[in-house]
C-alpha positions as CSV (number, residue, x, y, z in Angstrom):
1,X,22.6,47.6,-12.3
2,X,23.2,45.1,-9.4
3,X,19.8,44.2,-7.6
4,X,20.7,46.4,-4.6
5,X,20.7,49.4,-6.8
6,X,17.7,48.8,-8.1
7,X,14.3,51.3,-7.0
8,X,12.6,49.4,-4.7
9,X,9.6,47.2,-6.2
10,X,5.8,49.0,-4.9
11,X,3.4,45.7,-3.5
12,X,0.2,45.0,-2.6
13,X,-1.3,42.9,-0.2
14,X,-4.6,40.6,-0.8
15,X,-5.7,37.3,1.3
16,X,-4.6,35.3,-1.3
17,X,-2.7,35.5,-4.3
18,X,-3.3,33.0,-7.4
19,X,-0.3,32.3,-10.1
20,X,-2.4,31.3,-13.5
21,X,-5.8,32.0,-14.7
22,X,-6.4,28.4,-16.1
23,X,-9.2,26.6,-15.3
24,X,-8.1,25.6,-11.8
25,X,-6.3,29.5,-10.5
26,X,-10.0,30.7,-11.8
27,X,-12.3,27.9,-10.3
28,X,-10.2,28.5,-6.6
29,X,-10.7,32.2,-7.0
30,X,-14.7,31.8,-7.9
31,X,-15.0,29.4,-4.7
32,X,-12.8,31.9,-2.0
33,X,-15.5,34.2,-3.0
34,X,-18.4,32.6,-2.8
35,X,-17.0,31.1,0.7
36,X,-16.2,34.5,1.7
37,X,-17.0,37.5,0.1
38,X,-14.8,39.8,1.3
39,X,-11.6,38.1,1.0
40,X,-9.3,40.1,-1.1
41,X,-8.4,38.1,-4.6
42,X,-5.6,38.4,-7.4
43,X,-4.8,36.0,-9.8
44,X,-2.3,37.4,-12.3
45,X,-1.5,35.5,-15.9
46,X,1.2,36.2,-17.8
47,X,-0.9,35.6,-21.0
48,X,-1.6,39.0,-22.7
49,X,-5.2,38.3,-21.8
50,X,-7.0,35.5,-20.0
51,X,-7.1,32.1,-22.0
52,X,-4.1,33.5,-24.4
53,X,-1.8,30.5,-22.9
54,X,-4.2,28.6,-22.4
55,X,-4.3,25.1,-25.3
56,X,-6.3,21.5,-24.4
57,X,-8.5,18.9,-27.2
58,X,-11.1,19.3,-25.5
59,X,-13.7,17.0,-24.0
60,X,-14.7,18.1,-20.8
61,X,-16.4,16.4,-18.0
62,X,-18.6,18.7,-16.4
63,X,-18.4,16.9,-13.2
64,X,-16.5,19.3,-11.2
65,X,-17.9,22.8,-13.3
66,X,-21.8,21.0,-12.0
67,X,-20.2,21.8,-8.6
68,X,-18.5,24.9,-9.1
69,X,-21.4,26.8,-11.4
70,X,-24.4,24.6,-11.0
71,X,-26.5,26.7,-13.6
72,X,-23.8,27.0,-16.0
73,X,-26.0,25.1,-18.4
74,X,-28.4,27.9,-18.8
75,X,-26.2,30.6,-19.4
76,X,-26.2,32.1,-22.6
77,X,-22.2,33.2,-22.3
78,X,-20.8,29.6,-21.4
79,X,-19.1,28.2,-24.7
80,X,-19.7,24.4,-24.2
81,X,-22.6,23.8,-26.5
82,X,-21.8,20.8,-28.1
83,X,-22.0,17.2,-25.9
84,X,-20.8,14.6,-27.0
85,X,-23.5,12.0,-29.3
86,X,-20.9,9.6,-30.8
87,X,-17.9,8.1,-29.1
88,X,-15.1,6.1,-30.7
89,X,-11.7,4.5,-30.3
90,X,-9.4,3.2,-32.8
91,X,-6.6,1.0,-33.4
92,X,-4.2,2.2,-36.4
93,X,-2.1,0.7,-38.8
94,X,-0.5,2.7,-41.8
95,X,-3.0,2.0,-43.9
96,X,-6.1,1.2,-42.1
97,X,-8.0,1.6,-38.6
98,X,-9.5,-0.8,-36.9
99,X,-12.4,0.5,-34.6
100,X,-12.4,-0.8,-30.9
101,X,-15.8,-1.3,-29.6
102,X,-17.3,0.5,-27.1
103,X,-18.8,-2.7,-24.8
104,X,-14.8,-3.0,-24.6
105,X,-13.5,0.0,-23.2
106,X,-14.2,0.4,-19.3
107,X,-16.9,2.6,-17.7
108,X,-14.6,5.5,-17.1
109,X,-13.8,6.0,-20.7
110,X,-17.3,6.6,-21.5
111,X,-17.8,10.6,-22.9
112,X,-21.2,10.9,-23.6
113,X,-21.9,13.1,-20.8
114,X,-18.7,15.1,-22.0
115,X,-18.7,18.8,-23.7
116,X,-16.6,19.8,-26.7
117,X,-15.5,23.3,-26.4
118,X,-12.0,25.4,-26.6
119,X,-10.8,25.2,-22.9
120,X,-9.4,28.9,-23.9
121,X,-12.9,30.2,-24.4
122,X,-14.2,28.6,-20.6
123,X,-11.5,30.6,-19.3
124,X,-12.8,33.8,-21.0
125,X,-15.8,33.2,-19.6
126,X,-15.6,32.4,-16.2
127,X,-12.8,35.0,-15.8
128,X,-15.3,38.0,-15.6
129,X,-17.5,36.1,-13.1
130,X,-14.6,35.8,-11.0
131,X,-14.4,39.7,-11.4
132,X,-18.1,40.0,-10.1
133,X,-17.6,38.5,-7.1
134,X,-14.5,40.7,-6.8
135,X,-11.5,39.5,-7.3
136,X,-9.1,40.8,-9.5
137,X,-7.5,39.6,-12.2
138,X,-3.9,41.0,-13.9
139,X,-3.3,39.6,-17.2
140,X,-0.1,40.8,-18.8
141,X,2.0,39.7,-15.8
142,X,4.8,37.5,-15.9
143,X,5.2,36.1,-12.2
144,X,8.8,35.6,-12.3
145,X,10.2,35.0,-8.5
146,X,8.4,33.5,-4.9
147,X,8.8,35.6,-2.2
148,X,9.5,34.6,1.7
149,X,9.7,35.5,4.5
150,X,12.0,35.6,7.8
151,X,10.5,31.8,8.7
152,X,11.2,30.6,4.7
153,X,7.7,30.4,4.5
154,X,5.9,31.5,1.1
155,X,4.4,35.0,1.1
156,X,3.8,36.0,-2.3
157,X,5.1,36.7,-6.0
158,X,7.0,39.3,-7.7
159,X,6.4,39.8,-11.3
160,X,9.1,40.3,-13.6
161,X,11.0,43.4,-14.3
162,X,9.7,45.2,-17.9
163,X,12.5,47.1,-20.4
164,X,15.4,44.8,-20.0
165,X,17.7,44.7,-23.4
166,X,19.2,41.6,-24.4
167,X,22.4,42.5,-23.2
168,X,20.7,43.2,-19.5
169,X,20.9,46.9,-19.9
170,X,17.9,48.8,-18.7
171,X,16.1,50.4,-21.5
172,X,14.0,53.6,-21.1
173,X,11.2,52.0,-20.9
174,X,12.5,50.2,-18.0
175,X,9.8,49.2,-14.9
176,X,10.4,47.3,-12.1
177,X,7.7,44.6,-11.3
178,X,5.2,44.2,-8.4
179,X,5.2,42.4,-5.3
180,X,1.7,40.8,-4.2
181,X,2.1,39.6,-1.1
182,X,-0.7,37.2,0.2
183,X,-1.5,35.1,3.4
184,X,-1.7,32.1,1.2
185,X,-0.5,31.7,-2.9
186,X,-1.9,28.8,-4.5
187,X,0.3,28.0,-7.6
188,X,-2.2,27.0,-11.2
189,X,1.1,27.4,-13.6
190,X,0.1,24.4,-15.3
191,X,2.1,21.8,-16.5
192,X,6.0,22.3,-15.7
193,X,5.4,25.8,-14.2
194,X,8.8,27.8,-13.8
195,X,7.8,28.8,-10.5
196,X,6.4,25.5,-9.5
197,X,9.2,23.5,-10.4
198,X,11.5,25.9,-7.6
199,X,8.9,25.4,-4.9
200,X,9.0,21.3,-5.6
201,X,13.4,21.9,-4.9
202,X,12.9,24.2,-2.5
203,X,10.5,22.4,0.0
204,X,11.5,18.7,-1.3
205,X,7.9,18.0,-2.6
206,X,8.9,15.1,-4.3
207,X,10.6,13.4,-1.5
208,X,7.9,10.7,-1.4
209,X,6.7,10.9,-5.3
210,X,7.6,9.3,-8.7
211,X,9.3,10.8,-11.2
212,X,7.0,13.5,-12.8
213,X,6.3,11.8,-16.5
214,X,5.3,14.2,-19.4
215,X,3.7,14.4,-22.9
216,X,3.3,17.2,-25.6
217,X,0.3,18.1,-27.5
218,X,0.2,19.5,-30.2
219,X,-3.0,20.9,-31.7
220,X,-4.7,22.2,-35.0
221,X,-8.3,23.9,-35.5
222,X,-10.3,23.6,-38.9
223,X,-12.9,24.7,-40.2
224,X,-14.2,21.7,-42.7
225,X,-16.9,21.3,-45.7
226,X,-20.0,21.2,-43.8
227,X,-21.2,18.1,-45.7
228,X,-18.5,16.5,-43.5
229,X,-19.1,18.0,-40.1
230,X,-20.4,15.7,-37.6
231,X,-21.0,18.1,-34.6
232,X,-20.8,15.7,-31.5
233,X,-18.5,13.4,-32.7
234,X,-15.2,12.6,-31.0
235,X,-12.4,10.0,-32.0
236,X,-9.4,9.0,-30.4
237,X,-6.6,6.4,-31.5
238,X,-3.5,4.6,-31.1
239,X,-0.7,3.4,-32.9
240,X,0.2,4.1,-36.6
241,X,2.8,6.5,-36.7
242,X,4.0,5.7,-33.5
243,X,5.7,2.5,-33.3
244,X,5.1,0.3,-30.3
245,X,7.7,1.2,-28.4
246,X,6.6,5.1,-28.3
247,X,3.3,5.8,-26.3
248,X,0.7,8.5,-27.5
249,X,-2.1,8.6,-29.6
250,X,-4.6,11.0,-31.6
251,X,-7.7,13.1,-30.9
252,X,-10.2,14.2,-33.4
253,X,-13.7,16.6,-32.2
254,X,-16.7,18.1,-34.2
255,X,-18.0,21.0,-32.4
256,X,-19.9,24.4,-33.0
257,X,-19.6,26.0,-36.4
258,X,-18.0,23.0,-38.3
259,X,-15.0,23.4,-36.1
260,X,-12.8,20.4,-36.0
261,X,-9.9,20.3,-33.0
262,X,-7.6,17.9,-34.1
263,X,-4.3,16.8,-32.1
264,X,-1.4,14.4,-31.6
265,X,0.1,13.3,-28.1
266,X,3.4,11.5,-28.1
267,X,5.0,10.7,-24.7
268,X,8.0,12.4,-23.5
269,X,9.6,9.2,-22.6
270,X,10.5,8.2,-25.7
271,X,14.0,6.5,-26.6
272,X,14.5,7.6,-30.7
273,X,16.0,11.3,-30.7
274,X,15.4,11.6,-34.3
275,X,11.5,11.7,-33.7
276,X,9.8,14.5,-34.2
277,X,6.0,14.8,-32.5
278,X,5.3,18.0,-34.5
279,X,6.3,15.5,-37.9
280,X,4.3,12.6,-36.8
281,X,1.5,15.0,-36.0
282,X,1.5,15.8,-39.8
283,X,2.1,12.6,-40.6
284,X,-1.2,11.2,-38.8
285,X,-3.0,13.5,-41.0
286,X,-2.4,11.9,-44.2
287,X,-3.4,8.6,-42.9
288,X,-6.4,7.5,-45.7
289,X,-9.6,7.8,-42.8
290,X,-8.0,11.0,-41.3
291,X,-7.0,13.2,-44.8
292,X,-10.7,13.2,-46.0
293,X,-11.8,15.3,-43.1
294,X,-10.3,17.8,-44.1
295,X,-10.0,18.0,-47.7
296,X,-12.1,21.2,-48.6
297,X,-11.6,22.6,-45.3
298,X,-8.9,25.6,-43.7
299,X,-6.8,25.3,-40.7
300,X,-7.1,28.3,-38.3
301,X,-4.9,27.6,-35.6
302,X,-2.3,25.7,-34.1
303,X,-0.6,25.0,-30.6
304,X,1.4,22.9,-28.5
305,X,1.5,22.6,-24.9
306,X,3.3,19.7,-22.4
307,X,0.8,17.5,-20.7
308,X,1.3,16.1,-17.2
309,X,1.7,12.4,-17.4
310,X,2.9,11.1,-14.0
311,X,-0.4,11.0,-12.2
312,X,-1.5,9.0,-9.0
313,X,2.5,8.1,-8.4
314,X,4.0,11.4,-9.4
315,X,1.5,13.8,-8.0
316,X,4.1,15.8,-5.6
317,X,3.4,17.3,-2.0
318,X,0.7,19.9,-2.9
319,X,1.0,22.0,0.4
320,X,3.8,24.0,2.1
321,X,4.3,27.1,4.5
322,X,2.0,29.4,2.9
323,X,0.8,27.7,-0.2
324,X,-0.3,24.9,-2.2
325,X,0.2,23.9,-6.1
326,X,-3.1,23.1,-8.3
327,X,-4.4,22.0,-11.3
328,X,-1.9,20.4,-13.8
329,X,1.0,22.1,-11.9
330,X,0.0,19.5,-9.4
331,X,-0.4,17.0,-12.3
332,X,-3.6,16.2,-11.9
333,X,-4.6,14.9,-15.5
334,X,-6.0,11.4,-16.3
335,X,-4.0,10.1,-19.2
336,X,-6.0,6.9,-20.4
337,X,-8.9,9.6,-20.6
338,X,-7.0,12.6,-22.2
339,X,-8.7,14.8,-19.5
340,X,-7.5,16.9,-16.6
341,X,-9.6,19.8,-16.6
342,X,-12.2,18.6,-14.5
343,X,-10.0,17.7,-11.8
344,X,-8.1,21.2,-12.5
345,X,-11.1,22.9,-11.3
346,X,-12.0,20.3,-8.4
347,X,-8.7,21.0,-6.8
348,X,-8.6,24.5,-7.3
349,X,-12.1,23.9,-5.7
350,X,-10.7,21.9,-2.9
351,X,-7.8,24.3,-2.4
352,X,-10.1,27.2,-2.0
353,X,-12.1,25.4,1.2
354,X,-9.0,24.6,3.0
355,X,-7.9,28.3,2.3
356,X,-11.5,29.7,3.4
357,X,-11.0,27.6,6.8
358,X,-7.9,28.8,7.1
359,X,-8.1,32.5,7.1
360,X,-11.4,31.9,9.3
361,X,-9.2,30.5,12.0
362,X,-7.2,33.5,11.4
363,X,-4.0,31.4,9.8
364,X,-1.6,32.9,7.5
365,X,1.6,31.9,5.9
366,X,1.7,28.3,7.3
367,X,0.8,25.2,5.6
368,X,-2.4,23.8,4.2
369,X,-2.0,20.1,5.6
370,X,-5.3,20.0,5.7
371,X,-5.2,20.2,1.1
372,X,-2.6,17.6,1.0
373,X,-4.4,15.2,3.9
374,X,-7.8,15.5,1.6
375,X,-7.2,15.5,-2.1
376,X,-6.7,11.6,-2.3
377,X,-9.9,11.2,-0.8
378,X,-11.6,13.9,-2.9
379,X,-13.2,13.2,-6.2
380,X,-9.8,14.1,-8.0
381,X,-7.6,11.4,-5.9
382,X,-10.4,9.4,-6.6
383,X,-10.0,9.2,-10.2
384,X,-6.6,9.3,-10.6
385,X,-6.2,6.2,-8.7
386,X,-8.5,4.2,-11.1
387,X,-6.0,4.7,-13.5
388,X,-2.8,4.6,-12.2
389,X,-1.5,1.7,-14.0
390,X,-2.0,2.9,-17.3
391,X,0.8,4.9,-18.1
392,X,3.1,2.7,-16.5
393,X,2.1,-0.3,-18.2
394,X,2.0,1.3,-21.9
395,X,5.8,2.5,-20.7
396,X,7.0,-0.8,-19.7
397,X,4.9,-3.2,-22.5
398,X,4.6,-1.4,-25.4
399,X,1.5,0.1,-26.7
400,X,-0.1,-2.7,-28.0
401,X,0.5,-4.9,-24.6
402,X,1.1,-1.9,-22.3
403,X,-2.6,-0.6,-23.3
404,X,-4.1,-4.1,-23.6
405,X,-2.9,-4.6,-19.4
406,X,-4.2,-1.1,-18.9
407,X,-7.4,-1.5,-19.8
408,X,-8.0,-4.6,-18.1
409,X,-6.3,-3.0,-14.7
410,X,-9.3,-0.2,-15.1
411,X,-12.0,-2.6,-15.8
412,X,-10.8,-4.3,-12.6
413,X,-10.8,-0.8,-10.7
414,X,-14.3,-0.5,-11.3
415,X,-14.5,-3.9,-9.4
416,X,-12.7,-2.6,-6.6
417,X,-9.3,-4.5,-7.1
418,X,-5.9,-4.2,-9.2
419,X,-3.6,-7.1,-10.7
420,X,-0.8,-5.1,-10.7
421,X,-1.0,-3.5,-7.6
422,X,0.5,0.3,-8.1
423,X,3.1,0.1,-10.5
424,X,6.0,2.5,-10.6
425,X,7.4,4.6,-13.4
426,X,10.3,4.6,-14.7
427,X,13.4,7.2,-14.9
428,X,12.5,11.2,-15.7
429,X,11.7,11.6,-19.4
430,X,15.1,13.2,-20.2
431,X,17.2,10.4,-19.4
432,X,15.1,8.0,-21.8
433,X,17.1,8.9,-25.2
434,X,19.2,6.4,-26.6
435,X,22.3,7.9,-28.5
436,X,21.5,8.7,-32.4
437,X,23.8,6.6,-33.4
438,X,21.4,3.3,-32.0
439,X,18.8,5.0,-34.6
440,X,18.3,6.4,-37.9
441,X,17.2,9.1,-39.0
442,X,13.7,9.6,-39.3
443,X,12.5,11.0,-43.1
444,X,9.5,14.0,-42.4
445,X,6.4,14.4,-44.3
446,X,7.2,16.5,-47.1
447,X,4.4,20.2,-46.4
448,X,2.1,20.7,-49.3
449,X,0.3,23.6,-47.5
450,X,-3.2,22.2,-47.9
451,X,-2.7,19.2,-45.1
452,X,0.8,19.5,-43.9
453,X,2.3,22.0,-42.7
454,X,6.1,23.3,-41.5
455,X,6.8,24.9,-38.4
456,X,7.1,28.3,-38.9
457,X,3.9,28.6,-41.3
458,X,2.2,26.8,-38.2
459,X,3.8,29.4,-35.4
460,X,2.4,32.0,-37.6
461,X,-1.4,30.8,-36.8
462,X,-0.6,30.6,-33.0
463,X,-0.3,34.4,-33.2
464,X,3.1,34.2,-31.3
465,X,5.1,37.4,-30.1
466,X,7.6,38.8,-28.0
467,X,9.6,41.1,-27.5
468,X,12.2,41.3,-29.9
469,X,15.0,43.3,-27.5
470,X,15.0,41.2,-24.2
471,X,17.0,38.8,-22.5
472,X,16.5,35.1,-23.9
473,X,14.4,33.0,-21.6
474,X,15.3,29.6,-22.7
475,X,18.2,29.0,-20.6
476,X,20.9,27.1,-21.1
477,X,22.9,26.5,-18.6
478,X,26.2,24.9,-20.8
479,X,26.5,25.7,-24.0
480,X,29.9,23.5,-24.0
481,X,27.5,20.3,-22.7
482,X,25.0,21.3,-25.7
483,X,28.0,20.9,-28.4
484,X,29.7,17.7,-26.9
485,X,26.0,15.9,-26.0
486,X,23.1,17.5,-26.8
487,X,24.3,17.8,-30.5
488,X,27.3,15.0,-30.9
489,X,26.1,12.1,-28.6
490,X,22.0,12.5,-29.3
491,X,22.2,14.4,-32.8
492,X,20.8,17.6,-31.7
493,X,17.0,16.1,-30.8
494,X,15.8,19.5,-29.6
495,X,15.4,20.8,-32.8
496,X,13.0,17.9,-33.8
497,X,11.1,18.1,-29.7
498,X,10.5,21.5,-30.2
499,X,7.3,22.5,-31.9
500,X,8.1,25.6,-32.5
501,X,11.3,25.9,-34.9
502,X,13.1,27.7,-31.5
503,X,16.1,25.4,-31.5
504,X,18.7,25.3,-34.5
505,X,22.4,24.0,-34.9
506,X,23.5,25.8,-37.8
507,X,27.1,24.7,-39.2
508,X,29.9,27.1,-39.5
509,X,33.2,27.1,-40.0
510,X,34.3,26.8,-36.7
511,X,32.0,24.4,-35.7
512,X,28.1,23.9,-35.1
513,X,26.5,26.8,-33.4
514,X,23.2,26.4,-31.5
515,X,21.1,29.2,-32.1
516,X,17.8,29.7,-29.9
517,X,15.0,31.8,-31.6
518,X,13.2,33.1,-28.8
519,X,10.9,34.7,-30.6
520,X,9.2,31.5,-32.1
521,X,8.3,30.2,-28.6
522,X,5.0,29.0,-27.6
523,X,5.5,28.2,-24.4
524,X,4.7,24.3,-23.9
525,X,7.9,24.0,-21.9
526,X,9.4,20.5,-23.7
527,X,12.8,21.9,-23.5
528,X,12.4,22.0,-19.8
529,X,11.2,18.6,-19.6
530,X,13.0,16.6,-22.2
531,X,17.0,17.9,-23.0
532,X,19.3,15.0,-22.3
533,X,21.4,16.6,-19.3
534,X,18.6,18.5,-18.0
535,X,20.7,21.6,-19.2
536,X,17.5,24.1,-20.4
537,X,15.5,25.8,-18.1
538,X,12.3,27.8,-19.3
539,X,11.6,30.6,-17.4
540,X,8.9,34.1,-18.2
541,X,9.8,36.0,-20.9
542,X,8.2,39.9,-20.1
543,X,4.9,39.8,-19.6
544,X,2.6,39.8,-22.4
545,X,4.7,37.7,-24.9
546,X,4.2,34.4,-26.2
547,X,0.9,32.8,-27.8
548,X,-2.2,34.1,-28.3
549,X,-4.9,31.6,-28.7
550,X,-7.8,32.3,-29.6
551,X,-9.8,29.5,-29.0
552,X,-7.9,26.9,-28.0
């Protein structure tokens, strides 16, 4: 059935429209309302319930939550309980770690005023005191396309069409989505959101930016003996199994009821396509100081997510005619301090005063200069800037140099002053593999199902599903480019960057045929970011489908 015959989609109109109940869609919905009351509010998730997508370490600075909910401290209902008591950093080899001390690392990297907690859980709970103040929230809804108007200007979202077959036939069950149509639609699809990424090509956003640079996370919850629970304590490191030439590092938390969140970050911009993250993530565990935490103890969940990794440089324009991006869709996280979701929430904050004085002037549909003049100045621009070097550096030097230079470039920020000035990054993260045959292949960590662990045993804990009968959502957009580069120039690397066992070449007869298991998707959008030829695109499955996190 050809769009035209198609019933006509209902809509709804609201003052503004929010794509993503993360931290920062939430925090810009709570401050509309407590600017305005009677502003009309949706923010609609395509999670099958608020926090469901939703995967970070974390350590969170209160900073911009101290703003946002002053009292949040005293509520009963607010899941950070554990701050942070004992801080640490480490250098690894294969088979040591060497701890960096603390009188070494600058100011900002300080966490003791930090809160361990799953980011998933703060989104549970702040997403019914948006609905208090009024605003309403629509989980289970994919938002799938932007809609304009006559002027090109943004003035809403449809969300996708329910009942589609596979083959594109419309099943009984067949429902056409819903326009919500807004004076303003701020954009908090986190990092490489589908929609986001059209809005950057459409109004040439990045005109003016660096490349956008990108990790992936991947992340595992434990419960652990209790005689080796240190609630408070956080960890991160560097190095071993990375070699020097690949940036990323490690995160290890103690939090509420002997819970342990442990993760592995490896940059997108790395050369080798044999690497696999979700193998050296496995790997790292059975390092001797690491495998001892959790002998005894039962993993729970498991996750993976891209990270935004361009910061100060790559942050694109954040407004246009009747919109703005936030949170890490703007790319907004500090990578030296493996946190973005304070400054998620302070420029979903920021975004919601520009907003508020926009609608009081009686605005609509034009765009919020005023959000892009002011977030450099803001306490988000602020910290980014401090750090901007980082990532470059560790790109260009190495880890051991690249993080060495960094380090000293933030102790000089605190000063007031850089070395290095603002250093550029390189090219996007897809073009960064070498072809296999400048590597070997890389030999995985044999699972034993106690510490390691293979994909699809891990998917299983991320309490993944879709539906089954429905067009595939991983795109790709040549599957003749896939054959002659993707698999016979780089060896097939997306089977080993996925962390979720979606992408297979299985050899036939007639040749190797890739095979995309849809079903096994979690979401973190790596595809997107780091095929060779650019030649996936990640767009909404229905509504609904995907993850669900518990507390992640």
């Amino acid at each position: 059935m050809s769009t035209e015959e198609l019933p006509p989609r209902e809509s709804m109109e609201f003052d503004v429209v929010i794509v993503g109940a993360g931290p920062s869609g939430l925090s810009a919905a709570i401050r509309l309302k407590q600017l305005n009351a009677d502003l009309s509010i949706v923010v609609v998730e395509k999670g099958s319930e608020v926090g469901a997508h939703i995967l970070s370490g974390a350590v969170i600075d209160p900073v911009a939550l101290d703003r946002l909910i002053p009292d949040w401290r005293e509520d009963a209902d607010c899941p950070l309980k554990t701050q942070v008591k004992d801080d640490r950093f480490y250098w690894m080899t294969a088979g040591g770690a060497i701890r960096l001390p603390n009188f070494m690392m600058p100011p900002l990297m300080n966490n003791h005023h930090c809160y361990i907690g799953s980011l998933g859980n703060v989104c549970r709970w702040l997403a019914p005191k948006a609905e208090a103040l009024g605003v309403e929230i629509y989980p289970g809804f994919a938002a799938t396309e932007v809609l304009y108007d006559e002027k090109g200007a943004v003035r809403g979202i449809a969300t996708g069409d329910m009942g589609i077959a596979k083959d594109g036939s419309h099943k009984d069950s067949f429902t056409r989505g819903m326009e919500l149509l807004g004076k303003y639609t701020l954009f908090a699809e986190g990092a490489r959101g589908s929609l986001t990424k059209q809005l950057i090509a459409k109004f040439a956003l990045d005109a003016k930016s660096e490349p956008p640079k990108f990790g992936i996370g991947l992340k595992e919850v434990w419960q652990i003996d209790p005689a080796k629970h240190q609630k408070g304590l956080i960890q991160h490191s560097f190095g071993w199994p990375l070699n020097n030439s690949t940036g990323g590092g490690s995160f290890l938390y103690h939090y509420d009821d002997n819970l342990v969140a442990v993760g592995f970050v490896v940059h997108l911009n790395y050369d080798d396509p044999y690497l696999s993250p979700f193998d050296e993530f496995q790997r790292f565990k059975t390092h001797p100081s690491i495998r001892t935490v959790f002998e005894g103890g039962k993993r729970l969940a498991y996750g993976a997510r891209a990270i935004t990794e361009g910061g100060y440089q790559s942050v694109p324009r954040l407004s246009f005619a009747g919109g703005a991006l936030i949170g890490c869709a703007a790319g907004f996280v500090n990578v030296p301090r493996i946190k973005g979701v304070h400054n998620a929430i302070g420029s979903g904050m920021l975004a919601a005063e520009q907003v508020a004085v926009a609608l009081g002037a009686g605005r609509a549909n034009d765009e919020l200069a005023e959000y892009e003049n002011a977030w450099r100045d803001s306490a988000v621009g602020k910290d980014l800037y401090r750090v901007r070097n980082v990532k470059p550096l560790w790109s260009k030097f190495g880890t051991l140099i690249g993080v060495a230079l960094g380090g000293i470039d933030m102790w000089c920020n605190t000063l007031g002053f850089s070395l290095f000035g603002t250093q550029s990054h390189a090219k996007p993260d897809r073009k960064t593999l070498d072809p296999a045959k400048a590597h070997a292949a890389i030999a995985p960590p044999k699972p034993d199902g106690k510490l390691t662990f293979d994909r699809l045993s891990s998917v299983f804990l991320s309490n993944t599903n879709h539906e089954e009968d429905q067009p595939v959502h991983l795109k790709v957009a040549d599957m003749n480019l896939q054959k002659t580069s993707e698999h016979d120039v780089y060896a097939g690397p997306s089977n080993r960057y996925c962390p979720a066992g979606v992408y297979e070449w299985v050899e036939e007869a007639s040749g190797p045929r890739y095979v995309i298991n849809a079903q096994n998707c979690v979401h973190c959008k790596t595809c997107d970011v780091k095929d060779p030829n650019g030649n996936i695109t990640w767009v909404p499955p229905e509504g609904g489908g995907g993850p669900n996190y518990e507390a992640m």
